[in-house]
C-alpha positions as CSV (number, residue, x, y, z in Angstrom):
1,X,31.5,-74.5,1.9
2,X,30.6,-70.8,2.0
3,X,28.5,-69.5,4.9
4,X,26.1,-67.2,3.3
5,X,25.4,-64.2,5.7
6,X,21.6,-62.6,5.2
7,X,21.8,-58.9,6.3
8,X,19.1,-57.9,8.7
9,X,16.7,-55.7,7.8
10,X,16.8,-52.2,7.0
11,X,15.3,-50.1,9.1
12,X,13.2,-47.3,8.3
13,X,14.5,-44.1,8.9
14,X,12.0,-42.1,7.0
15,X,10.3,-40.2,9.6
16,X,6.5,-41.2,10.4
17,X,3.9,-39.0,8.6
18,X,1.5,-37.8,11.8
19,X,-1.5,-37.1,10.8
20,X,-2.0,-32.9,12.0
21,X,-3.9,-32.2,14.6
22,X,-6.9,-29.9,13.5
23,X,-5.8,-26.5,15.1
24,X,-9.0,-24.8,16.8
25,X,-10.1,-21.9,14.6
26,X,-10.9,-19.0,16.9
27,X,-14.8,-18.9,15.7
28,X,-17.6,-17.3,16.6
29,X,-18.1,-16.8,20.4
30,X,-20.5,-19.5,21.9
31,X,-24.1,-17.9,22.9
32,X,-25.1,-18.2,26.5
33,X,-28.7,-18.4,26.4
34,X,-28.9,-17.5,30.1
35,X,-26.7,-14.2,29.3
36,X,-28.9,-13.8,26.5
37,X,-32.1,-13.8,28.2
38,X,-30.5,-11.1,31.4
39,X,-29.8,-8.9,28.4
40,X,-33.0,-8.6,27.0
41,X,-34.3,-8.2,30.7
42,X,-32.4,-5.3,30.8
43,X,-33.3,-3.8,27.8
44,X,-36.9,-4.2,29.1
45,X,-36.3,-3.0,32.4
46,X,-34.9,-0.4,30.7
47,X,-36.4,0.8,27.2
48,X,-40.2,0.3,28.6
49,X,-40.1,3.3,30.7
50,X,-39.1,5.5,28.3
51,X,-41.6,4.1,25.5
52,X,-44.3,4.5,28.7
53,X,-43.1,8.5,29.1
54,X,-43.2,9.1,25.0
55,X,-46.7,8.0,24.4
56,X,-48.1,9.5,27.4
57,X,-46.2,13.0,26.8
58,X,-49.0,12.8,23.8
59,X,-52.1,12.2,26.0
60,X,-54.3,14.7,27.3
61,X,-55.0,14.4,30.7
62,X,-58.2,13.3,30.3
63,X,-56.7,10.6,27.7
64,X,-54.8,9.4,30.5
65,X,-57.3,7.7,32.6
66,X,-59.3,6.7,29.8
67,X,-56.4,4.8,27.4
68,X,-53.9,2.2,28.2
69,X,-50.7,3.0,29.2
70,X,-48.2,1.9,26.7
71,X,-50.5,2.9,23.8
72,X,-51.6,6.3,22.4
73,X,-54.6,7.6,22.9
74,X,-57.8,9.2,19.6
75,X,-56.2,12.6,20.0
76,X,-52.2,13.2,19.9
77,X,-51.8,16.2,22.0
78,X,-48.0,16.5,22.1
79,X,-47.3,20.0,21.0
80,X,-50.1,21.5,22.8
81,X,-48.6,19.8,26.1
82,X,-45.1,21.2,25.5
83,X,-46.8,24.8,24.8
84,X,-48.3,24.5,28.3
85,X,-45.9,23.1,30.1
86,X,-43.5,26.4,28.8
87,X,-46.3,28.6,29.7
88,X,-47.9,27.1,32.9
89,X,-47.8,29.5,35.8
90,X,-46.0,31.9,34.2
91,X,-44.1,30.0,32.5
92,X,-41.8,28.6,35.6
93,X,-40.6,25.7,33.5
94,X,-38.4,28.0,31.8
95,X,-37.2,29.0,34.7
96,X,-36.1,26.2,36.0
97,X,-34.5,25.0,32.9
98,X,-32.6,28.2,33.2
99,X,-31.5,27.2,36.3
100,X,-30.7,23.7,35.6
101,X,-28.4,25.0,32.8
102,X,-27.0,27.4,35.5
103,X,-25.9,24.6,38.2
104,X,-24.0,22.2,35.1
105,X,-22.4,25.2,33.4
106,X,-21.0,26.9,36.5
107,X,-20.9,23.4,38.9
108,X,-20.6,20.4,36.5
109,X,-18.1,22.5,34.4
110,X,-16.1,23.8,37.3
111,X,-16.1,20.1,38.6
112,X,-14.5,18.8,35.7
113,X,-11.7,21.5,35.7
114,X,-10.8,21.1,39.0
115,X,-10.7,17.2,38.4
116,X,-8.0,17.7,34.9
117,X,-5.9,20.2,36.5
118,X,-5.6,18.0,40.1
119,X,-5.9,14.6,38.3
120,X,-3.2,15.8,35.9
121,X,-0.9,16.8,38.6
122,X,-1.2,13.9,40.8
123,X,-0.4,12.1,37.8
124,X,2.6,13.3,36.8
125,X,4.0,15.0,39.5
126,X,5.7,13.9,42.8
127,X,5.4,15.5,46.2
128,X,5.1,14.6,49.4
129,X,1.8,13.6,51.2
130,X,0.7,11.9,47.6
131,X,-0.2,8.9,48.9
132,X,-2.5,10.5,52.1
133,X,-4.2,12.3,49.1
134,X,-4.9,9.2,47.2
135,X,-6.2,7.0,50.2
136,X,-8.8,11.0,50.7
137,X,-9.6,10.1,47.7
138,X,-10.6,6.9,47.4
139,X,-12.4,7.3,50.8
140,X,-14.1,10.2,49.6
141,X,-15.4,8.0,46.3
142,X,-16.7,5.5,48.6
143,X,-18.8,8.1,50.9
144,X,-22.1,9.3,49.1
145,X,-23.6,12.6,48.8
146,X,-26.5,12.2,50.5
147,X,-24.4,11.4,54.0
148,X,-22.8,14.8,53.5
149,X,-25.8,17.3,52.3
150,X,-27.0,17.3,55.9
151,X,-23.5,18.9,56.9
152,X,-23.5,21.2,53.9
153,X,-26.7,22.1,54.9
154,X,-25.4,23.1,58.4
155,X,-22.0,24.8,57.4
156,X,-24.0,26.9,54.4
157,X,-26.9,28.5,56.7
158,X,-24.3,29.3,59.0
159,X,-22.5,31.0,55.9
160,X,-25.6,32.4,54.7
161,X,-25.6,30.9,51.3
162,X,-28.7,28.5,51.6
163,X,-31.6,29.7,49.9
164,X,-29.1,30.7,47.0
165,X,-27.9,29.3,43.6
166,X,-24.8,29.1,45.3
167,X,-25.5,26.4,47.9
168,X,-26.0,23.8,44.6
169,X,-23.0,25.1,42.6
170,X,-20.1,25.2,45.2
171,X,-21.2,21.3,46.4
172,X,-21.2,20.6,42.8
173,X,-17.7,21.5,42.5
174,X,-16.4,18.5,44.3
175,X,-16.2,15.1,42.0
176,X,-13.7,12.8,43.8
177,X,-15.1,10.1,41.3
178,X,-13.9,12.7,38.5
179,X,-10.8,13.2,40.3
180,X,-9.8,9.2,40.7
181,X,-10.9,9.0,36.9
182,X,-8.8,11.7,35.8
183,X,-5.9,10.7,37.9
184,X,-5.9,7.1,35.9
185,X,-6.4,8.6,32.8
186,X,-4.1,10.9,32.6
187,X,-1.0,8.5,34.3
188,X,-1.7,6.1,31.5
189,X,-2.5,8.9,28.1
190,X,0.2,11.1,28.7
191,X,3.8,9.7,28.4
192,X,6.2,11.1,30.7
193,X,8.5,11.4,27.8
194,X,6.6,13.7,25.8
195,X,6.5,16.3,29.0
196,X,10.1,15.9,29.5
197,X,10.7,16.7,26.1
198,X,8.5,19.7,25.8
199,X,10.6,21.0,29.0
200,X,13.7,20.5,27.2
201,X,12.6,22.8,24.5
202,X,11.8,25.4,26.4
203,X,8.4,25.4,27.5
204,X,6.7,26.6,30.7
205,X,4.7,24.2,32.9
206,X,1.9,26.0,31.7
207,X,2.4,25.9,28.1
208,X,3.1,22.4,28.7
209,X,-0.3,21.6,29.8
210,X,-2.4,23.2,27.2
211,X,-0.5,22.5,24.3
212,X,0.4,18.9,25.2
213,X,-1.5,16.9,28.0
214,X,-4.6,19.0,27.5
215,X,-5.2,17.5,23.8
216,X,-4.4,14.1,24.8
217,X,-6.6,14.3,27.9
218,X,-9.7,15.0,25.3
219,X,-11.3,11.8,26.1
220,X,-10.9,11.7,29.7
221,X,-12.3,15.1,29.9
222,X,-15.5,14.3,28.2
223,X,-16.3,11.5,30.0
224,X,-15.6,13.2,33.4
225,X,-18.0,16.1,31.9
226,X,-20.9,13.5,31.1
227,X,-21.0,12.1,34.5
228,X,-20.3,15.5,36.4
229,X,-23.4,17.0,34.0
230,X,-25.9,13.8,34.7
231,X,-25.0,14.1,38.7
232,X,-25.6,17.8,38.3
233,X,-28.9,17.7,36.4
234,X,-30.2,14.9,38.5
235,X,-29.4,16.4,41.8
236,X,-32.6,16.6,43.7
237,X,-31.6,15.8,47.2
238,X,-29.3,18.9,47.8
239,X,-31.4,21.5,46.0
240,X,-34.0,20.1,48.4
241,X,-33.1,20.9,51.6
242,X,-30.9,24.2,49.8
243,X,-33.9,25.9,48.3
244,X,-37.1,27.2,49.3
245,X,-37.6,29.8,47.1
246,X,-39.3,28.5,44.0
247,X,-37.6,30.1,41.3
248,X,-34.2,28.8,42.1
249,X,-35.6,25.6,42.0
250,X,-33.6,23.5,39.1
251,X,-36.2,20.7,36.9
252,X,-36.1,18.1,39.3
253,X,-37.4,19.7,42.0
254,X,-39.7,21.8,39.8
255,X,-41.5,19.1,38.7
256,X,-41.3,17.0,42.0
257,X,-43.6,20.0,43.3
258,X,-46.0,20.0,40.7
259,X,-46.5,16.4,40.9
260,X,-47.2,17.3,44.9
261,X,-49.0,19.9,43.5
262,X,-51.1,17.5,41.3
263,X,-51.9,15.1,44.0
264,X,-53.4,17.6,46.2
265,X,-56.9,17.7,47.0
266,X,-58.4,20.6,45.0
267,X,-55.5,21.7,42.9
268,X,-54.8,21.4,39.6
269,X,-54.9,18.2,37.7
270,X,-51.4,18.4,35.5
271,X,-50.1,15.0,35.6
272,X,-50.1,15.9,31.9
273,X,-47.6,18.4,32.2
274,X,-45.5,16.1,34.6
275,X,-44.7,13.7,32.2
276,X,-44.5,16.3,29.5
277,X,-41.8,17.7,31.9
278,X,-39.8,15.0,32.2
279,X,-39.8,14.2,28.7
280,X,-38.2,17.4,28.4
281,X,-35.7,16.9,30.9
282,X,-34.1,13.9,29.6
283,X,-34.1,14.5,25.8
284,X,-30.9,17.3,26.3
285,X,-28.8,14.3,28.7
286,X,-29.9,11.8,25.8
287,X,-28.5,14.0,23.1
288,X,-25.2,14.8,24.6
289,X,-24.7,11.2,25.4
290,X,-25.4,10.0,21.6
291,X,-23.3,13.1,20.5
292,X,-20.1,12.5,22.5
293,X,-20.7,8.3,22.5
294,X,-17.5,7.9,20.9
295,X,-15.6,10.0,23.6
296,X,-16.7,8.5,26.8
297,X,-16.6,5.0,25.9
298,X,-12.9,5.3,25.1
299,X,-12.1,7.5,27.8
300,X,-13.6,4.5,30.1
301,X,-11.8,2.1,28.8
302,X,-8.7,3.7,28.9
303,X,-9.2,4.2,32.2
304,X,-10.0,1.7,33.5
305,X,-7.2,-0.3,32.9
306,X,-3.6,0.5,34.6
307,X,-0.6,-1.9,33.4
Protein backbone atom coordinates (compact mmCIF):
# COMPACT_ATOMS: atom_id res chain seq x y z
CA UNK A 1 0.00 0.00 0.00
CA UNK A 2 1.67 3.20 -1.16
CA UNK A 3 1.49 6.31 1.07
CA UNK A 4 0.99 9.11 -1.26
CA UNK A 5 2.79 12.24 -0.02
CA UNK A 6 0.97 15.77 -1.22
CA UNK A 7 3.67 18.46 -1.32
CA UNK A 8 2.74 21.64 0.45
CA UNK A 9 2.22 24.59 -1.30
CA UNK A 10 4.42 26.62 -3.11
CA UNK A 11 5.04 29.71 -1.95
CA UNK A 12 5.18 32.85 -3.67
CA UNK A 13 8.27 34.31 -4.13
CA UNK A 14 7.39 36.90 -6.70
CA UNK A 15 7.82 40.09 -4.89
CA UNK A 16 4.53 42.10 -4.06
CA UNK A 17 3.62 44.88 -6.53
CA UNK A 18 3.23 48.17 -4.03
CA UNK A 19 1.31 50.43 -5.39
CA UNK A 20 3.81 53.98 -5.65
CA UNK A 21 3.42 56.43 -3.54
CA UNK A 22 2.48 59.69 -5.46
CA UNK A 23 5.73 61.79 -4.99
CA UNK A 24 4.75 65.56 -4.07
CA UNK A 25 5.46 67.69 -7.13
CA UNK A 26 7.17 70.89 -5.93
CA UNK A 27 4.12 73.20 -7.29
CA UNK A 28 3.25 76.45 -7.15
CA UNK A 29 3.92 78.18 -3.69
CA UNK A 30 0.63 78.31 -1.59
CA UNK A 31 -0.83 82.05 -1.27
CA UNK A 32 -1.12 83.53 2.16
CA UNK A 33 -3.90 85.77 1.91
CA UNK A 34 -2.82 87.50 5.14
CA UNK A 35 0.81 88.14 3.43
CA UNK A 36 -1.08 89.07 0.54
CA UNK A 37 -3.13 91.69 2.03
CA UNK A 38 0.35 93.35 4.21
CA UNK A 39 1.79 93.61 0.73
CA UNK A 40 -0.66 95.58 -0.85
CA UNK A 41 -0.70 97.76 2.40
CA UNK A 42 2.59 98.47 1.63
CA UNK A 43 2.35 99.37 -1.75
CA UNK A 44 -0.38 101.78 -0.56
CA UNK A 45 1.48 103.13 2.23
CA UNK A 46 3.96 103.56 -0.14
CA UNK A 47 2.90 104.36 -3.94
CA UNK A 48 -0.01 107.01 -2.67
CA UNK A 49 2.43 109.59 -1.61
CA UNK A 50 4.13 109.79 -4.60
CA UNK A 51 0.91 109.76 -6.84
CA UNK A 52 -0.31 112.71 -4.12
CA UNK A 53 3.23 114.71 -4.97
CA UNK A 54 2.85 114.10 -9.03
CA UNK A 55 -0.57 115.57 -9.42
CA UNK A 56 -0.17 118.32 -7.12
CA UNK A 57 3.44 119.26 -8.75
CA UNK A 58 0.66 120.19 -11.65
CA UNK A 59 -1.58 122.50 -9.59
CA UNK A 60 -1.36 126.01 -9.26
CA UNK A 61 -1.46 127.17 -5.98
CA UNK A 62 -4.64 128.51 -6.11
CA UNK A 63 -5.74 124.96 -7.65
CA UNK A 64 -4.55 123.56 -4.50
CA UNK A 65 -7.15 124.62 -2.10
CA UNK A 66 -9.76 124.54 -4.52
CA UNK A 67 -9.30 120.67 -5.99
CA UNK A 68 -8.95 117.38 -4.30
CA UNK A 69 -5.87 116.06 -3.43
CA UNK A 70 -5.19 112.94 -5.39
CA UNK A 71 -6.84 114.37 -8.51
CA UNK A 72 -5.64 117.10 -10.97
CA UNK A 73 -6.95 120.13 -11.06
CA UNK A 74 -8.89 122.47 -14.90
CA UNK A 75 -5.41 123.87 -15.53
CA UNK A 76 -2.13 121.58 -15.63
CA UNK A 77 0.47 123.96 -14.57
CA UNK A 78 3.55 121.62 -14.38
CA UNK A 79 6.05 123.27 -16.55
CA UNK A 80 5.33 126.72 -15.49
CA UNK A 81 5.92 125.45 -11.79
CA UNK A 82 9.33 123.82 -12.56
CA UNK A 83 10.19 127.30 -14.51
CA UNK A 84 9.57 129.09 -11.22
CA UNK A 85 10.83 126.97 -8.90
CA UNK A 86 14.50 127.26 -11.07
CA UNK A 87 13.93 130.93 -11.09
CA UNK A 88 12.42 131.79 -7.66
CA UNK A 89 14.61 134.22 -5.75
CA UNK A 90 17.20 134.28 -7.90
CA UNK A 91 17.02 131.15 -8.84
CA UNK A 92 18.43 129.55 -5.28
CA UNK A 93 16.97 126.14 -6.29
CA UNK A 94 19.86 125.81 -8.53
CA UNK A 95 21.95 126.48 -6.02
CA UNK A 96 21.08 124.15 -3.90
CA UNK A 97 20.97 121.40 -6.34
CA UNK A 98 24.47 122.41 -7.03
CA UNK A 99 25.22 121.85 -3.69
CA UNK A 100 23.49 118.71 -3.20
CA UNK A 101 25.53 117.30 -6.08
CA UNK A 102 28.57 118.76 -4.28
CA UNK A 103 28.08 116.79 -0.78
CA UNK A 104 27.36 113.05 -2.83
CA UNK A 105 30.17 113.61 -5.33
CA UNK A 106 32.86 114.68 -2.87
CA UNK A 107 31.11 112.87 0.55
CA UNK A 108 29.03 109.95 -0.74
CA UNK A 109 31.78 109.12 -3.32
CA UNK A 110 34.64 109.50 -0.91
CA UNK A 111 32.52 107.23 1.56
CA UNK A 112 32.33 104.46 -0.72
CA UNK A 113 36.11 104.53 -1.40
CA UNK A 114 37.22 104.51 1.84
CA UNK A 115 34.62 101.59 2.59
CA UNK A 116 36.26 99.19 -0.75
CA UNK A 117 39.76 99.90 0.08
CA UNK A 118 39.20 99.18 4.13
CA UNK A 119 36.49 96.54 3.58
CA UNK A 120 38.83 94.96 1.06
CA UNK A 121 41.67 94.82 3.38
CA UNK A 122 39.96 93.62 6.34
CA UNK A 123 38.84 91.04 4.21
CA UNK A 124 41.66 89.64 2.99
CA UNK A 125 44.28 90.58 5.05
CA UNK A 126 45.48 89.54 8.56
CA UNK A 127 46.82 91.77 11.27
CA UNK A 128 46.65 92.18 14.57
CA UNK A 129 43.93 94.28 16.43
CA UNK A 130 41.35 92.77 13.59
CA UNK A 131 38.99 91.73 15.66
CA UNK A 132 38.89 95.17 18.14
CA UNK A 133 38.22 96.83 14.62
CA UNK A 134 35.35 94.61 13.78
CA UNK A 135 33.54 94.81 17.23
CA UNK A 136 34.29 99.40 16.31
CA UNK A 137 32.55 98.53 13.70
CA UNK A 138 29.72 96.85 14.43
CA UNK A 139 29.20 99.28 17.38
CA UNK A 140 29.59 102.07 15.23
CA UNK A 141 26.71 100.55 12.83
CA UNK A 142 24.54 100.31 15.71
CA UNK A 143 24.98 104.16 16.97
CA UNK A 144 23.05 106.74 14.70
CA UNK A 145 24.05 109.92 13.28
CA UNK A 146 21.94 112.01 14.89
CA UNK A 147 23.59 111.03 18.50
CA UNK A 148 26.87 112.20 17.03
CA UNK A 149 26.02 115.61 14.87
CA UNK A 150 25.82 117.34 18.31
CA UNK A 151 29.62 116.45 18.88
CA UNK A 152 30.58 117.19 15.28
CA UNK A 153 28.94 120.24 15.75
CA UNK A 154 31.18 120.95 18.78
CA UNK A 155 34.68 119.59 17.50
CA UNK A 156 33.91 121.56 13.91
CA UNK A 157 33.22 125.26 15.35
CA UNK A 158 36.13 124.69 17.44
CA UNK A 159 37.98 123.75 14.01
CA UNK A 160 36.32 126.51 12.27
CA UNK A 161 34.82 124.53 9.57
CA UNK A 162 30.95 125.07 10.53
CA UNK A 163 29.31 127.39 8.31
CA UNK A 164 31.31 125.63 5.43
CA UNK A 165 30.67 122.88 2.67
CA UNK A 166 33.08 121.15 4.49
CA UNK A 167 31.30 120.46 7.82
CA UNK A 168 28.67 118.14 5.53
CA UNK A 169 31.41 116.44 3.33
CA UNK A 170 34.09 115.27 5.88
CA UNK A 171 30.94 113.71 8.27
CA UNK A 172 29.81 112.23 5.05
CA UNK A 173 32.97 110.37 4.67
CA UNK A 174 32.29 107.95 7.39
CA UNK A 175 29.88 104.81 6.35
CA UNK A 176 30.49 102.06 8.97
CA UNK A 177 27.32 100.42 7.42
CA UNK A 178 29.33 100.63 3.99
CA UNK A 179 32.28 99.40 5.65
CA UNK A 180 30.57 96.09 7.37
CA UNK A 181 28.93 95.67 3.77
CA UNK A 182 31.98 95.86 2.01
CA UNK A 183 33.86 93.80 4.43
CA UNK A 184 31.23 90.72 3.68
CA UNK A 185 31.22 91.21 0.29
CA UNK A 186 34.38 91.25 -0.50
CA UNK A 187 35.39 88.00 2.04
CA UNK A 188 32.85 86.01 0.11
CA UNK A 189 33.42 87.60 -4.03
CA UNK A 190 36.94 87.45 -4.10
CA UNK A 191 38.67 83.92 -3.74
CA UNK A 192 41.79 83.98 -1.92
CA UNK A 193 43.16 81.88 -4.57
CA UNK A 194 42.91 84.17 -7.34
CA UNK A 195 45.08 86.90 -5.13
CA UNK A 196 47.60 84.36 -4.39
CA UNK A 197 47.93 83.59 -7.82
CA UNK A 198 48.09 87.01 -9.20
CA UNK A 199 51.05 87.40 -6.48
CA UNK A 200 52.73 84.48 -7.83
CA UNK A 201 52.93 86.10 -11.19
CA UNK A 202 54.40 88.93 -10.29
CA UNK A 203 52.00 91.50 -9.49
CA UNK A 204 52.21 94.34 -6.96
CA UNK A 205 49.53 94.62 -4.10
CA UNK A 206 48.44 97.41 -6.02
CA UNK A 207 48.10 96.03 -9.32
CA UNK A 208 46.39 93.29 -7.64
CA UNK A 209 43.60 95.32 -6.49
CA UNK A 210 42.56 97.12 -9.56
CA UNK A 211 42.96 94.58 -11.97
CA UNK A 212 41.52 91.76 -9.86
CA UNK A 213 39.33 92.35 -6.70
CA UNK A 214 38.25 95.74 -8.03
CA UNK A 215 36.22 94.11 -11.09
CA UNK A 216 34.82 91.53 -8.98
CA UNK A 217 33.85 94.05 -6.19
CA UNK A 218 31.55 95.80 -9.03
CA UNK A 219 28.37 94.89 -7.34
CA UNK A 220 29.36 95.55 -3.87
CA UNK A 221 30.55 98.91 -4.87
CA UNK A 222 27.30 99.99 -6.39
CA UNK A 223 25.23 99.08 -3.75
CA UNK A 224 27.46 100.77 -1.07
CA UNK A 225 27.34 103.94 -3.60
CA UNK A 226 23.28 103.85 -3.65
CA UNK A 227 22.99 103.92 0.05
CA UNK A 228 26.02 106.27 0.80
CA UNK A 229 24.27 108.76 -2.15
CA UNK A 230 20.48 108.40 -0.60
CA UNK A 231 22.06 109.10 3.15
CA UNK A 232 23.91 112.01 1.59
CA UNK A 233 21.09 113.58 -0.39
CA UNK A 234 18.65 113.09 2.43
CA UNK A 235 20.86 114.55 5.13
CA UNK A 236 19.00 117.27 6.69
CA UNK A 237 19.89 117.04 10.30
CA UNK A 238 23.64 117.77 10.02
CA UNK A 239 23.45 120.55 7.32
CA UNK A 240 21.03 121.95 9.90
CA UNK A 241 22.86 122.76 12.74
CA UNK A 242 26.25 123.04 10.10
CA UNK A 243 24.82 125.82 7.92
CA UNK A 244 23.56 129.15 8.28
CA UNK A 245 24.38 130.71 5.41
CA UNK A 246 21.71 130.11 2.81
CA UNK A 247 23.48 129.33 -0.15
CA UNK A 248 25.33 126.33 1.11
CA UNK A 249 22.24 125.06 2.05
CA UNK A 250 21.81 121.44 0.03
CA UNK A 251 17.67 120.72 -1.20
CA UNK A 252 16.53 119.54 1.88
CA UNK A 253 17.11 122.14 3.88
CA UNK A 254 16.28 124.57 0.95
CA UNK A 255 13.11 123.60 0.75
CA UNK A 256 12.46 122.98 4.56
CA UNK A 257 12.91 126.86 4.66
CA UNK A 258 10.72 127.79 2.12
CA UNK A 259 7.96 125.69 3.40
CA UNK A 260 8.82 127.90 6.90
CA UNK A 261 8.88 130.48 4.69
CA UNK A 262 5.36 129.68 3.22
CA UNK A 263 3.80 129.25 6.51
CA UNK A 264 4.65 132.62 7.72
CA UNK A 265 2.29 135.25 8.23
CA UNK A 266 2.66 137.63 5.37
CA UNK A 267 5.13 135.94 3.12
CA UNK A 268 4.85 134.34 0.22
CA UNK A 269 2.39 131.66 -0.53
CA UNK A 270 4.68 128.92 -2.54
CA UNK A 271 3.48 125.69 -1.26
CA UNK A 272 3.32 125.30 -5.12
CA UNK A 273 6.94 125.43 -5.50
CA UNK A 274 7.40 123.11 -2.39
CA UNK A 275 5.97 120.25 -3.80
CA UNK A 276 7.36 121.19 -7.18
CA UNK A 277 10.65 121.02 -5.31
CA UNK A 278 10.53 117.88 -4.02
CA UNK A 279 9.27 116.38 -7.00
CA UNK A 280 12.50 117.43 -8.30
CA UNK A 281 14.50 116.09 -5.61
CA UNK A 282 13.50 112.54 -5.85
CA UNK A 283 13.15 111.93 -9.62
CA UNK A 284 17.40 111.89 -9.88
CA UNK A 285 17.52 109.02 -6.55
CA UNK A 286 14.57 107.34 -8.55
CA UNK A 287 16.52 107.19 -11.69
CA UNK A 288 19.71 105.88 -10.39
CA UNK A 289 17.96 103.29 -8.42
CA UNK A 290 15.96 101.81 -11.70
CA UNK A 291 19.36 102.28 -13.61
CA UNK A 292 21.69 100.35 -11.38
CA UNK A 293 18.55 97.78 -10.02
CA UNK A 294 20.33 94.96 -11.22
CA UNK A 295 23.63 95.85 -9.34
CA UNK A 296 22.41 96.38 -5.88
CA UNK A 297 20.07 93.69 -5.58
CA UNK A 298 22.87 91.19 -6.24
CA UNK A 299 25.40 92.92 -4.37
CA UNK A 300 22.76 92.53 -1.24
CA UNK A 301 22.25 89.29 -1.60
CA UNK A 302 25.66 88.35 -1.93
CA UNK A 303 26.23 89.90 0.99
CA UNK A 304 24.21 89.07 3.03
CA UNK A 305 24.90 85.64 3.30
CA UNK A 306 28.40 84.21 4.75
CA UNK A 307 28.86 80.27 4.51
Amino acid sequence: MSTSVTAPPAKNTAPRLRTPRKKHSPGKPKRSVLMTVLMALMVLYTVVPLIWLVINATKTQAGLGDSNGLWFAHDFALWDNIRTTFTYHDGIFGRWLLNTLLYVVLGAGGATLLAVLGGYALAKFDFPGKRGIFAVVIGAVAVPGTALAVPTFLMFSKMGLTDTPWAVIIPSLVSPFGLYLMWVFAAEAIPTELLEAARMDGASEVRTFFQVALPLLAPGIVTVLLFTTVATWNNYFLPLIMLKDPDWYPLTLGLSAWSNQAQTIGGDVIFNLVITGSLLTIIPLIAAFLFLQKYWQSGLAAGSVKE
